[in-house]
C-alpha positions in Angstrom: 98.7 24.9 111.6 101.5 27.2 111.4 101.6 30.8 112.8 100.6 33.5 111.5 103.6 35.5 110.3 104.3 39.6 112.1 105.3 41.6 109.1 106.1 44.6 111.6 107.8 42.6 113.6 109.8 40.8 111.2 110.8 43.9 108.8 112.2 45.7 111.5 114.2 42.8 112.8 115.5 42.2 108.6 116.2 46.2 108.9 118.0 45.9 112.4 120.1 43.2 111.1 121.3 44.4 107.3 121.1 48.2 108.2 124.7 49.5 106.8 125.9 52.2 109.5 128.6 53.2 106.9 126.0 54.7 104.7 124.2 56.5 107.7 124.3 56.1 111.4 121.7 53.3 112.6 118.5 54.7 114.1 116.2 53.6 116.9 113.8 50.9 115.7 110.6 50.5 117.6 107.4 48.5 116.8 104.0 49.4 118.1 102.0 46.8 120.1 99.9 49.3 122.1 96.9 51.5 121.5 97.0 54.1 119.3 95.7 56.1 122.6 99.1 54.8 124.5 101.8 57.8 123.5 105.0 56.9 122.2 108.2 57.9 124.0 111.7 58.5 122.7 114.6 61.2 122.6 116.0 62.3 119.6 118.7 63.6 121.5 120.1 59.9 121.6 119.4 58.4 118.1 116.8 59.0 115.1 113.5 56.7 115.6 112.0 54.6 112.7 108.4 53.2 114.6 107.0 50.7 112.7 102.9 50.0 112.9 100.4 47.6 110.4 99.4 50.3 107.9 95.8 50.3 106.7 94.3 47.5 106.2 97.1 45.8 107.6 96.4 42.9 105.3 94.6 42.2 101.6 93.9 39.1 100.5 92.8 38.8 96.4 91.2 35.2 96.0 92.5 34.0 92.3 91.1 31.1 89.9 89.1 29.1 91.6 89.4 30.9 95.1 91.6 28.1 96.6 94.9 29.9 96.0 95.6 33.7 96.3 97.5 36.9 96.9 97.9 38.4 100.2 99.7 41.5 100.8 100.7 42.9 103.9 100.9 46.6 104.5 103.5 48.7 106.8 103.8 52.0 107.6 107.2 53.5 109.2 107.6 56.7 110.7 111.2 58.3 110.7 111.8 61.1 112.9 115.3 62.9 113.2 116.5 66.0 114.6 119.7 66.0 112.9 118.7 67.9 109.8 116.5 67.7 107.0 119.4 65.7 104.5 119.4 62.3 107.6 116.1 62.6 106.8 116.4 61.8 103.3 119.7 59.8 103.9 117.4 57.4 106.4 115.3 56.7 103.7 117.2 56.2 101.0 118.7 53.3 103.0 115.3 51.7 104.0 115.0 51.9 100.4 118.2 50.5 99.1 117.8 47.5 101.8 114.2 47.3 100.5 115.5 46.3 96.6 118.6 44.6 97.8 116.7 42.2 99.9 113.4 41.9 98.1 113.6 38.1 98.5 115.2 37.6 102.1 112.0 37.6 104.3 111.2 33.5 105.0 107.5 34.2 105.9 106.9 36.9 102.8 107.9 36.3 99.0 108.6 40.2 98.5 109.8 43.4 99.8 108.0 46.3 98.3 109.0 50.0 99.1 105.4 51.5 98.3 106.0 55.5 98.9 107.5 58.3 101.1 105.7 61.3 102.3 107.7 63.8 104.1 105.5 65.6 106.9 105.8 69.2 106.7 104.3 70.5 110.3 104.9 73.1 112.0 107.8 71.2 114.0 111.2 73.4 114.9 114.7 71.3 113.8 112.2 67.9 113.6 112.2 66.5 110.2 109.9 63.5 109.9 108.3 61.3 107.1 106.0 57.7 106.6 107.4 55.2 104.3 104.9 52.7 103.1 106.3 49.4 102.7 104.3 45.8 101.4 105.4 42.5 101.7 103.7 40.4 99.5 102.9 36.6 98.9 101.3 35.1 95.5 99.3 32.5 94.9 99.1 31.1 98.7 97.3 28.3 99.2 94.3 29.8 101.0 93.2 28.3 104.5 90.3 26.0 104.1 89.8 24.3 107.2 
C-alpha cells in the first residue's frame, strides 16, 4: 500500500520550488509538525514567514455511486506574516495565488490546486501585517481503500 500523501508538506515544497523572486522577494516557508502548545519562532527582521498547518478538518472524504470510489479534499491553511508593509502583504499573496492557478495540475499526489480564500488579520499589531490563505488540494473519484 502506498503512503499516505503530506499536502503541507508537499505544497510548500511546489511553492519553495516555482516561487518567482522577480515578482516579490521569497519569504520564509515553514511547516508545522508540533503542538499547537509548542510556540513558533522566527524574525521578520530576516525574511517574511508563510507557516503552513492541515486546516480544519485536515481531510474530507465524499463517498460517490456506489461508495467504492470518491472525492477527498485536503484542506491547508497558510499564515503570512511581513513587517515590510501592508502592500508585501498583498504582493505575497497575490503570488501564492498566481502559482496556485498556474500550477493547478503539477502536484503528483493531488489532482488540483485550489486557492480557497484570504482573510487579512487586522490585530492590534504595530508595522505586522498578517493574513491566512486557505488552500485545497483535491482528488476525484479515488478509488477508496477497502482492505
Amino acid at each position: 500500500m502506498p503512503a499516505e500523501p503530506l499536502p503541507v508538506k508537499e505544497f510548500l515544497d511546489e511553492l519553495d520550488a516555482q516561487w518567482n523572486a522577480s515578482n516579490v522577494v521569497e519569504p520564509r516557508f515553514i511547516e508545522v509538525t508540533g503542538s499547537t502548545n509548542d510556540p513558533l519562532r522566527y524574525d521578520l527582521n530576516v525574511k517574511d514567514v508563510v507557516v503552513g498547518k492541515a486546516g480544519t478538518p485536515a481531510v474530507d472524504e465524499f463517498p460517490i455511486g456506489n461508495w467504492k470510489y470518491g472525492n477527498r479534499t485536503y484542506n491547508i491553511e497558510l499564515e503570512v506574516h511581513t513587517n515590510s508593509q501592508r502592500q508585501r502583504l498583498y504582493d505575497i499573496i497575490r503570488e501564492i495565488r498566481k502559482l496556485c492557478h498556474a500550477r493547478m495540475h503539477s502536484l503528483t499526489n493531488f489532482h488540483r490546486i485550489r486557492f480557497v480564500s484570504f482573510n487579512e488579520l487586522t490585530q492590534q499589531q504595530v508595522n505586522v501585517w498578517s493574513g491566512i490563505v486557505n488552500i485545497q488540494l483535491e482528488n476525484s473519484a479515488i478509488l477508496l481503500e477497502t482492505t
